[in-house]
N, C-alpha and C positions, 0 to 999 in steps of 0.2 A: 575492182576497187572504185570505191566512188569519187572525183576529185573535185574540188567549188575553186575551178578559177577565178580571180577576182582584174579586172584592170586597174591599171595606174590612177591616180593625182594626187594635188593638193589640195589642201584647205586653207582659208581662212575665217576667223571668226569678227562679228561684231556684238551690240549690244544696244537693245531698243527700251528705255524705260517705261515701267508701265502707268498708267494712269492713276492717281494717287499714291504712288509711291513718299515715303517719309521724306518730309524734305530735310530734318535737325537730324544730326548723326548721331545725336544721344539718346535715341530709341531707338538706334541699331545695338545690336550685342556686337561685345566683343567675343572674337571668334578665335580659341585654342584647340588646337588638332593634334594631339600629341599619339605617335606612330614608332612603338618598340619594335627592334628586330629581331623576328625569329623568337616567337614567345607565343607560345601556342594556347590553346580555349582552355584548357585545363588549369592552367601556370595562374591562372584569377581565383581568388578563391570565391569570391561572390559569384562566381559560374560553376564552381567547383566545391562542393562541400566537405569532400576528402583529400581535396587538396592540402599537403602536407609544406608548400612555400605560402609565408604569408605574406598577403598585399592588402593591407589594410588602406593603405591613401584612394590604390585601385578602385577597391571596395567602396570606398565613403562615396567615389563615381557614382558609383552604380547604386548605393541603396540612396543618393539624396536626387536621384534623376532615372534614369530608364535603361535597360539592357535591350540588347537585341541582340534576341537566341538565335537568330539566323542572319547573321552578317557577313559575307564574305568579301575576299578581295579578287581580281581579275588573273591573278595568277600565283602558284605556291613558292613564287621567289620573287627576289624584292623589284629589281628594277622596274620589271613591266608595271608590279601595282602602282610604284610611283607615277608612272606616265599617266594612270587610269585616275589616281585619288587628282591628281593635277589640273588634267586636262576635260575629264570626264569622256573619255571617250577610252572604247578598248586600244589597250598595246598593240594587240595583233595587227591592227588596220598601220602598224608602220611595219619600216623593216626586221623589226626584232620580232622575230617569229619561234626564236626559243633562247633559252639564256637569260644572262644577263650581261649590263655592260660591265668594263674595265675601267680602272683610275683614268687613263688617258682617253676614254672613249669620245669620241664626237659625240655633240649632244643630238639625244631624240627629240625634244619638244621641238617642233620647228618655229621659227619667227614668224609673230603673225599669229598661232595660237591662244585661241582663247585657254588663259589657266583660272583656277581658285584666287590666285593672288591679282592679275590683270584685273577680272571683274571685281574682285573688292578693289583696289584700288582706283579704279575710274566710280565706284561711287564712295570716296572720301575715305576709306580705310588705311590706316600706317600699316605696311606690312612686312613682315621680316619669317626670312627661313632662318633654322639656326639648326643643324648637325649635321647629318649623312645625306648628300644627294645625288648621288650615284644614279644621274641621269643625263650625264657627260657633259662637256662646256669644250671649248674649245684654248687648248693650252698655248701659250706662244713659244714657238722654237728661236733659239741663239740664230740660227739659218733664214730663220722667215718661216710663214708659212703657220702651219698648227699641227698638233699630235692625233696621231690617229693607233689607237691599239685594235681599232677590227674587233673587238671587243673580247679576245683572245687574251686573258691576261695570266694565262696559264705558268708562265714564266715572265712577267711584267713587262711594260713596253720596251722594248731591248731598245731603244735610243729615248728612255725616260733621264738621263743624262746633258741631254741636249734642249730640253725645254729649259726656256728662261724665267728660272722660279720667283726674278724681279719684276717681269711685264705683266701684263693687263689680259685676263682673264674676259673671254668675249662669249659669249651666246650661251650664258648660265643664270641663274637666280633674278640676275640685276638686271637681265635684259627680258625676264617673263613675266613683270609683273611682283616683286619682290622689292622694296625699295632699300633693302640690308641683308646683308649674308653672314655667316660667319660659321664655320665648320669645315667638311674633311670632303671628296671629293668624290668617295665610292666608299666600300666596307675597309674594317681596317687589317682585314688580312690583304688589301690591295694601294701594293704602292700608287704615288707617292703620300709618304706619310708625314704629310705636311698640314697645317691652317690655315685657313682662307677667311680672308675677310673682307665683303663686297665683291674686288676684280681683284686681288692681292695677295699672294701669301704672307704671312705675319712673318713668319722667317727663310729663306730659302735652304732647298736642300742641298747638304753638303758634304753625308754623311750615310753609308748605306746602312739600312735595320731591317729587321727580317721579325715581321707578325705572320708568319708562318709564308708567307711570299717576300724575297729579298726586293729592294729596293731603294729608289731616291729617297733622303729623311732630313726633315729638320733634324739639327743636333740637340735639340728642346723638344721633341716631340716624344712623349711614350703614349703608348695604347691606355694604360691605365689612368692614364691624368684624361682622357677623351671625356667622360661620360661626368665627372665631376662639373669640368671645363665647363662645356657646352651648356651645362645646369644653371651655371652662374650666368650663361648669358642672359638665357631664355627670364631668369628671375630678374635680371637687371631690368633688359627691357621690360616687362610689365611693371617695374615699376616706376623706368621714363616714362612711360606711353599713359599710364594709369590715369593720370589727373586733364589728361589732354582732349581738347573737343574733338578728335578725331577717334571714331572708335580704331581698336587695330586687329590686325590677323595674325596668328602665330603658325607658319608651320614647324612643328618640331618634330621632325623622325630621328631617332634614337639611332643610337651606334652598338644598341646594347636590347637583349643578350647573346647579340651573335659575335661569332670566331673572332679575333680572339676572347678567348672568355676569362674576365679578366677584372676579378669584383677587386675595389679598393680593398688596402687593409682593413678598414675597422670592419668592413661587412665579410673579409674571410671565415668562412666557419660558420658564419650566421642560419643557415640554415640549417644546420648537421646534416647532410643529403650531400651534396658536393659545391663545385663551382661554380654548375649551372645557377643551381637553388641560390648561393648567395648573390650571384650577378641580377638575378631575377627582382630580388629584395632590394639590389641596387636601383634597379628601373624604378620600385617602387615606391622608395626615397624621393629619386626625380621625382616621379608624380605629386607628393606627397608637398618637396618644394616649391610647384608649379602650385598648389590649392592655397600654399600658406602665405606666396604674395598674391592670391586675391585676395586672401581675407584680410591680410594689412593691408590691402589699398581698398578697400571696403567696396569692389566690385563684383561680387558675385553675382549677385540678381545682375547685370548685365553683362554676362559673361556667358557664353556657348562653351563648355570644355567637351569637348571630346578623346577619350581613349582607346584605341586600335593598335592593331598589330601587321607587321605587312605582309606571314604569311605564317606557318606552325612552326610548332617547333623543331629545330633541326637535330640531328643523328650527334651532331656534335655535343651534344646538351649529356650525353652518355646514356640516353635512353633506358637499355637496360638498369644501369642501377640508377634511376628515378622511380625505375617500377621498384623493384627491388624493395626501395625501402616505402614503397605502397602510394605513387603518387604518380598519375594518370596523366602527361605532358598534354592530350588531346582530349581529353576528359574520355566522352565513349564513343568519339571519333576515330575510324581506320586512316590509318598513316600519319604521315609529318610531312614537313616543309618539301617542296619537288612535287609531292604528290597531286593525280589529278582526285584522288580520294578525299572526301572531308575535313581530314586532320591537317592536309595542305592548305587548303582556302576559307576553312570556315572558322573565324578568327573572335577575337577579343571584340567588344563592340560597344561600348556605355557613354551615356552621354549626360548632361547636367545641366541646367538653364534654371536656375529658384525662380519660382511662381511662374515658368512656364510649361515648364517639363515637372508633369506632375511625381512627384518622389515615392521612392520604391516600385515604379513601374517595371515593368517588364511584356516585350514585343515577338510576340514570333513571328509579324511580318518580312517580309525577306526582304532584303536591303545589301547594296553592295558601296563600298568604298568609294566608287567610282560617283555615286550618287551626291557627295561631297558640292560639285559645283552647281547642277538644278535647285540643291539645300540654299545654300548662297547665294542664289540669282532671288530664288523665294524670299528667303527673308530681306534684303534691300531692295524687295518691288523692281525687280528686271526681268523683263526677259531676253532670255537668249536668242540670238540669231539663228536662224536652221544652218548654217555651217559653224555651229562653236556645239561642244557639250552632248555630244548628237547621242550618246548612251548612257545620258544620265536623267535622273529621276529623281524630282524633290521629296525628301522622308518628312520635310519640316509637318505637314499634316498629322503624322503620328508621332512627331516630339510634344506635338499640342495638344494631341487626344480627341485630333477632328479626323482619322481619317474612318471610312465608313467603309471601305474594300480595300481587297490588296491595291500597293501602291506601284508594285508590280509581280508578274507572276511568273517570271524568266528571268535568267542570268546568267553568262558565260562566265567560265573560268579554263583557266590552262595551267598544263604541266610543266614543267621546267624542259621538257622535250618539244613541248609544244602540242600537246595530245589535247584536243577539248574533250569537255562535260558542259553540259547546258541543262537544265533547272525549266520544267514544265509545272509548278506546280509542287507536289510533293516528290513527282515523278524526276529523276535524275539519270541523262542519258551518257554516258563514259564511251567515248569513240576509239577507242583501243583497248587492251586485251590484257593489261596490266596495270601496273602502277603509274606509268610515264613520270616517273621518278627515280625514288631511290627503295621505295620498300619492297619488298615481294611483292607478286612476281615485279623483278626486275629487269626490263628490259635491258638486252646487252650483256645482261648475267645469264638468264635462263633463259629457255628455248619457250616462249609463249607461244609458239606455232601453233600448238594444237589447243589453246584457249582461244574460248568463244573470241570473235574480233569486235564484240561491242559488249557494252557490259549494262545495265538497267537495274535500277533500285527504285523503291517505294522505299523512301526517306521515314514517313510516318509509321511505315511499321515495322523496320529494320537501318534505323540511322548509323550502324554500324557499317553498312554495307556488306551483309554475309552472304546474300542468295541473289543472285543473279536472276533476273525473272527476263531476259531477252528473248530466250525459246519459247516462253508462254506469251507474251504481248508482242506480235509482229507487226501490228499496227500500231501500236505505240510508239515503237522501236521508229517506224516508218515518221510516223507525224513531227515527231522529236529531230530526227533529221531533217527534214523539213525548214520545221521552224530554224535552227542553226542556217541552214543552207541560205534562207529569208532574212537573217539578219546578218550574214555575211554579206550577202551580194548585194543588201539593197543600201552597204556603208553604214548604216546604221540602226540603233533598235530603240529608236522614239519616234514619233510621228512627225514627219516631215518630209521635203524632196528627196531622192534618191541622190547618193553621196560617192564618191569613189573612195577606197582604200590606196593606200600609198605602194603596195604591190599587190604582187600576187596570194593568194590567200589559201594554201592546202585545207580544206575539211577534214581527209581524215589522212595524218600521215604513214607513211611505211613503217613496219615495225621491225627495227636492228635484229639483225639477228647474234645469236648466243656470241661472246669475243672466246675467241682459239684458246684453250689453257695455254698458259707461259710454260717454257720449257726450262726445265732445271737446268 
């Protein structure tokens, strides 16, 4: 077995302005990012022509700006994409090497981290997170000290009772780069299910509720007032920030349509399909209220909106009967959310700029999520320091319609086990022998032993992933690893010094074997 040990460090990032850069910050756009959970390529209907949920708001994205048919994000479950859309660099180079975190988890982004929000705000941007950031912070305990759930939240942090849901929230939103917060903490099937606002919860918990994990709860808090809530903020602020010489940055990641799934009343039934479909419509509302204060604050020509997902869609969504009544969650993508297959990572992706982003476009340049903060250093004339952003890559060239080659022709993604795939091209290398998820084969379920241990697709003329072509290209198979091995070890996959990862870095990991039947 092949293993790519990787050494320890840290980083820090800085930022070097470049030579004519704009000096009025009203030739910068403002820049909207909005990031649904668990809503997969198909769930769009402007991606999806048989798509039986409609998303009409979605939609006006995409036909008054550009799609990109090959967008993915750095892994098929949410936390790691977040560290990747943030920081621009892959998850994997920290410690989270499979999973994701817990409500109580200590935070990933380390201090000192170049993020999206840091670098716009050192060049003049207002910036505010507002939903789901389930990328840890540090809780204060009654005892002293901070919460740590190991990121284990299988049964929530068993002394979630002893943080003090009155004190000051440290090493989260407010301290990376985000000058305002306001939202939940992790997913809302993970206590504590409380509000936060900047370092604060708006109410403390004092009260236990169960969205399908028991725990600490505001006694005002439900799941189904989330997605309304958090609507109102994100519209409020743009329309503080609107009239302001300050352009501003919004990151909004959605709490929706992942677990619990939990459309308001009036959108029950709206889709005749089920919960999923109407919660789906719900997002699309969101969106649709996000379009309707720019256009009452009459900013759209400077406005960047962007739309994404932070991985496919999940098993909970009831798959089966989405197909059922004839509607493709991953359009003609294999798998869902988990998965290191397509249907996991290769995601929703439209973007909107009037009169710059030329309307009804559409891109099949390959573009990842992560690519988010080189976009942002581009457009305010910065560059990046060689220890901030070190795997990201600016698309702004192809939102323009300047770019003249790919703008890159590689990109990692991972499993929810931690299994990578890396992207040559049209060529797509899969380093394990399944799913490394949740679909068939499923690791842990079936015995994969005797499947091939690497897996090899031509995207272009089989994007389903049906025929394994690894026994006919052994040099391909060869170079593809390679390349991974090259951008693991050398910390990073942009041109610059050589970088160290925050640990050890497995290539290809061991595959579980079958779990014992349960005995009656």
């Amino acid at each position: 077995m092949h293993l790519s040990i990787i050494s320890t460090g840290l980083t820090l990032a800085a930022l070097v302005a470049l030579p004519g850069a704009a000096d009025a910050a009203s030739v910068r756009p403002n820049i909207i990012y909005i990031m649904a959970d668990d809503q997969g390529f198909g769930d769009v209907a402007a991606l999806n022509a048989e798509s039986k949920i409609p998303t009409p708001h979605i939609d006006r994205i995409a036909h008054e700006g550009m799609i990109f048919s090959d967008g993915h994000t750095s892994s098929s479950v949410c936390t790691p994409t977040r560290y990747s859309v943030l920081t621009g660099r892959y998850h994997w180079r920290t410690h989270l090497q499979k999973g994701v975190l817990g409500g109580f988890s200590k935070p990933l982004i380390s201090q000192g981290r170049l993020t999206v929000a840091s670098l716009l705000k050192q060049h003049g941007y207002t910036t505010t997170c507002i939903g789901k950031w389930h990328l840890g912070w540090d809780w204060p305990l009654k005892t002293g000290g901070t919460a740590n759930d190991g990121g284990d939240f299988s049964g929530g942090f068993k002394d979630g009772w002893m943080v003090d849901y009155t004190g000051e929230i440290k090493n989260g939103p407010c301290d990376l780069g985000f000058d305002s917060f306001f939202g939940i903490s992790a997913s809302l099937d993970m206590p504590p299910y409380v509000y936060v606002r900047d370092r604060t919860p708006t109410e403390p918990a004092t009260v236990e509720k169960a969205f399908h994990r028991k725990g600490p709860a505001a006694a005002g808090f439900e799941a189904v007032d989330v997605l309304p809530t958090i609507t109102k903020e994100a519209v409020r602020f743009i329309n503080d920030n609107a009239k302001s010489d300050s352009p501003f940055f919004v990151y909004f990641p959605l709490n929706a349509p992942h677990t619990p799934i939990v459309p308001a009343g009036e959108w029950e039934g709206k889709s005749g399909i089920n919960k999923y479909g109407d919660f789906t419509m719900q997002v699309d509302w969101t969106v649709g209220q996000v379009l309707k204060a720019i256009d009452d604050n009459g900013i759209a020509d400077n406005t960047l909106i962007i739309f994404t997902t932070d991985n496919g869609c999940s098993p909970a969504a009831n798959i089966p009967e989405l197909e059922a009544a004839g509607h493709d969650q991953n359009y003609i993508y294999r798998g869902h959310k988990a998965d290191i297959y397509e249907g996991g990572h290769r995601v929703p992706f439209v973007a909107r700029w009037p009169g710059k982003v030329k309307a009804g476009t559409r891109t099949t340049q390959l573009v990842g999520q992560i690519d988010l903060l080189a976009t942002a250093a581009e457009i305010v004339g910065a560059k990046v320091d060689k220890n901030g952003g070190e795997d990201s890559v600016s698309f702004l060239p192809v939102l323009l319609g300047n770019a003249t080659e790919p703008i890159r022709t590689s990109i990692v993604s991972q499993s929810i086990g931690g299994q990578f795939a890396v992207r040559d091209g049209d060529w797509k290398l899969c380093l394990c022998p399944g799913s490394g998820g949740w679909s068939a084969p499923r690791p842990g379920q079936v015995d994969v032993s005797k499947n091939p241990a690497i897996q090899l697709f031509n995207l272009a003329d089989d994007p389903g992933e049906t025929k394994n072509l690894q026994a006919e290209h052994p040099d391909r198979v060869a170079k593809m690893k390679d390349l991974l091995h090259e951008i693991i070890s050398n910390g990073r996959s942009t041109p610059g010094p050589k970088l160290k990862n925050d640990v050890a870095v497995i290539m290809i990991k061991p595959v579980p074997p079958p779990r014992a039947p349960k005995k009656k």
